[in-house]
MIZA-507857 format. One record per residue (C-alpha): residue number from 1; residue in one letter; x, y negated, z. Coordinates in pm, whole numbers, plus 50000, padded with zeros to 5 digits. Layout:
+------+------+-------+-------+-------+
| resi | resn |     X |     Y |     Z |
+------+------+-------+-------+-------+
|  NUM |    a |     X |     Y |     Z |
...
+------+------+-------+-------+-------+
***
This chain:
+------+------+-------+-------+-------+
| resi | resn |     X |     Y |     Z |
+------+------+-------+-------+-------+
|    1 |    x | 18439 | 65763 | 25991 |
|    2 |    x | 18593 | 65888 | 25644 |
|    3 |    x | 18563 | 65810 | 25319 |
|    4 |    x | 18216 | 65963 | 25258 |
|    5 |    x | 18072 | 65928 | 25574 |
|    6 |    x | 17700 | 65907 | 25652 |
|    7 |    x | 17535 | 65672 | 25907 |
|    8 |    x | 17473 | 65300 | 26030 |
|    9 |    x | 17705 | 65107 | 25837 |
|   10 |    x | 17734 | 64777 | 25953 |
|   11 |    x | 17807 | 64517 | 25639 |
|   12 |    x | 17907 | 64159 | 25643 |
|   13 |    x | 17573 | 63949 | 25645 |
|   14 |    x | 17571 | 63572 | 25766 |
|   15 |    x | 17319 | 63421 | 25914 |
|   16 |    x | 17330 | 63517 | 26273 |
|   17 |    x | 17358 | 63313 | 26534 |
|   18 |    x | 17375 | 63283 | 26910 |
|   19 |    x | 17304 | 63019 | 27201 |
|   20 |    x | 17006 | 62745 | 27225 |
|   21 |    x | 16847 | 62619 | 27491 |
|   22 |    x | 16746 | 62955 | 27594 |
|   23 |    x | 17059 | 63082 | 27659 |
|   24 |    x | 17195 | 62784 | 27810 |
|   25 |    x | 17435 | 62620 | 27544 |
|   26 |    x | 17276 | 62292 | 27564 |
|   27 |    x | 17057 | 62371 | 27213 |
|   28 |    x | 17385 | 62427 | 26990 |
|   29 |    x | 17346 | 62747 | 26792 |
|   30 |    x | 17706 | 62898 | 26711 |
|   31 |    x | 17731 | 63077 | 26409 |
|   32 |    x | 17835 | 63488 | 26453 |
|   33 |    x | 18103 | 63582 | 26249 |
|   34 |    x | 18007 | 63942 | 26034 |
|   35 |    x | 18296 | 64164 | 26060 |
|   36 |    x | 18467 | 64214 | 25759 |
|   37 |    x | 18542 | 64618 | 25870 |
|   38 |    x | 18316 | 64838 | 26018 |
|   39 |    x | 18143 | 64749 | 26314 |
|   40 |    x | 17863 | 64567 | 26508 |
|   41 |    x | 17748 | 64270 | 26679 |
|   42 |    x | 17561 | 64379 | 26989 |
|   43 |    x | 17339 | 64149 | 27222 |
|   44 |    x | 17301 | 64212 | 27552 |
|   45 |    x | 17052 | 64121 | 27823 |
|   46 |    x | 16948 | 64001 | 28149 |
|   47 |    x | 17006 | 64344 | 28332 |
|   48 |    x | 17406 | 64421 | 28173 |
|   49 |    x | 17445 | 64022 | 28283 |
|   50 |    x | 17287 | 64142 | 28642 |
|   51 |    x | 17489 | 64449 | 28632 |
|   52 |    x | 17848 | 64280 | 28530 |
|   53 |    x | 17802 | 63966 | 28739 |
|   54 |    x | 17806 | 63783 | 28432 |
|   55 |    x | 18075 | 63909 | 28313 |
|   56 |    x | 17891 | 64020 | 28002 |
|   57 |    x | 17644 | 63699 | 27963 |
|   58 |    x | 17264 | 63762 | 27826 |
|   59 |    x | 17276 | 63555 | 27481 |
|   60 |    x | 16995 | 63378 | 27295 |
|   61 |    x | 17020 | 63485 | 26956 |
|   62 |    x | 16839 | 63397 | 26616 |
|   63 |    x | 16882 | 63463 | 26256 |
|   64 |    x | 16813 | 63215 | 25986 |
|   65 |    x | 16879 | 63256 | 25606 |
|   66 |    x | 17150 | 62976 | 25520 |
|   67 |    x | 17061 | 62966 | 25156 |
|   68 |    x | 16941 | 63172 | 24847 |
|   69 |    x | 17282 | 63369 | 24840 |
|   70 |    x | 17241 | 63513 | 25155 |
|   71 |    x | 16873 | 63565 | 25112 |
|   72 |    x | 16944 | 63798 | 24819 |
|   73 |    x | 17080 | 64074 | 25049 |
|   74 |    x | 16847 | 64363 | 25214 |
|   75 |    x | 16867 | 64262 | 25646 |
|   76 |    x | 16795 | 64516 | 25851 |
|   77 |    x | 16778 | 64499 | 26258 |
|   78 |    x | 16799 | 64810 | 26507 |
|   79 |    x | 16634 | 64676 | 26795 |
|   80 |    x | 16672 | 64891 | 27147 |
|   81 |    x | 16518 | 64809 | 27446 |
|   82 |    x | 16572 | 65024 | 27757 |
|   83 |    x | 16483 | 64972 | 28101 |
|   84 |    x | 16592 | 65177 | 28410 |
|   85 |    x | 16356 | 65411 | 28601 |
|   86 |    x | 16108 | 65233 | 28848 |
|   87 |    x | 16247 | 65349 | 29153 |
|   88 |    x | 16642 | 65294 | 29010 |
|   89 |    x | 16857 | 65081 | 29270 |
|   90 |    x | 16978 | 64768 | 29041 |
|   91 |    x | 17275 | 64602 | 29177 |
|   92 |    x | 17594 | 64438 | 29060 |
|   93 |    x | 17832 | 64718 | 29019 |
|   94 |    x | 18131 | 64697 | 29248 |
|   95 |    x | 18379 | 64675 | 28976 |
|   96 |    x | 18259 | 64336 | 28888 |
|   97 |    x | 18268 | 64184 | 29212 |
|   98 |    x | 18534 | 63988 | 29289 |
|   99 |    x | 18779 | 63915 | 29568 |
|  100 |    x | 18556 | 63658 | 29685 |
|  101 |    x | 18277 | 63976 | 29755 |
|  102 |    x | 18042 | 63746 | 29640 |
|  103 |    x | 17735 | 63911 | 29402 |
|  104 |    x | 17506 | 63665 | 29198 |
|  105 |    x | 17224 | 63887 | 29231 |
|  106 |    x | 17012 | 64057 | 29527 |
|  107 |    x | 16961 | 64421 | 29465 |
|  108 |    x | 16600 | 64525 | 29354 |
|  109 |    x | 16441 | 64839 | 29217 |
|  110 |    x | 16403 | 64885 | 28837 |
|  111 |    x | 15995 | 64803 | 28831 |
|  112 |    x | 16078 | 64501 | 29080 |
|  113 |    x | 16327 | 64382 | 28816 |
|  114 |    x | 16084 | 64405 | 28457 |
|  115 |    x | 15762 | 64276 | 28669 |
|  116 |    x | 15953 | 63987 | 28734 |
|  117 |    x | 16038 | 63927 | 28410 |
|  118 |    x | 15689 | 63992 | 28324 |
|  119 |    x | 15584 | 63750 | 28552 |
|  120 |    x | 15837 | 63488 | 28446 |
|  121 |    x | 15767 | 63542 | 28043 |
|  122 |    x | 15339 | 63527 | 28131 |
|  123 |    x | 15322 | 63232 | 28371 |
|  124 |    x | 15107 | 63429 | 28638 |
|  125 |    x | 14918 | 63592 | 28443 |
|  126 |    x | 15031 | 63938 | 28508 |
|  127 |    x | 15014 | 63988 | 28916 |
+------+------+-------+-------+-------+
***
């Protein structure tokens, strides 16, 4: 972008952070480090992990205010959440399999793969 430009502008904010029990990292949170040029700090999920193999990993993440400094600045989060058609095929993609063949994931349908997640976050309550 050049001088000027309009649009998300990503500054340097602390405070985020990424792993917990959730994600796997044994309950240590590791701090993200805000880029000091343009840019962003994506998280993905469950379906790019499924998708790359886990290659790209799905990441617990969290943000805490670590003290009245930080908690001065204006935070703002974009948050996008997509899903693939019902009927989509969702399997590893080939590119990310290696020479072993070996895929971590059966291939399922897009509504297979979010009512299973459904079903996983509710405990049996959804059917």
């Amino acid at each position: 972008l050049g001088k000027g430009a309009r649009g998300l502008q990503v500054k340097p904010v602390s405070g985020a952070e990424v792993g917990g029990n959730a994600g796997g990292e044994d309950g240590e949170w590791l701090e993200v480090d805000a880029p000091d040029t343009p840019g962003a700090v994506l998280n993905t999920g469950a379906l790019l992990a499924r998708w790359t193999n886990d290659t790209w990993c799905a990441t617990a993440h969290r943000v805490v205010v670590p003290d009245a400094e930080v908690a001065a600045y204006s935070r703002y989060s974009i948050a996008c959440f997509m899903d693939p058609d019902v009927d989509a095929k969702i399997k590893v993609h080939p590119r990310f399999v290696g020479a072993d063949g070996v895929a971590r994931y059966e291939e399922t349908t897009g509504g297979e793969y979010v009512l299973k997640k459904l079903r996983a976050a509710h405990d049996g309550i959804i059917d």
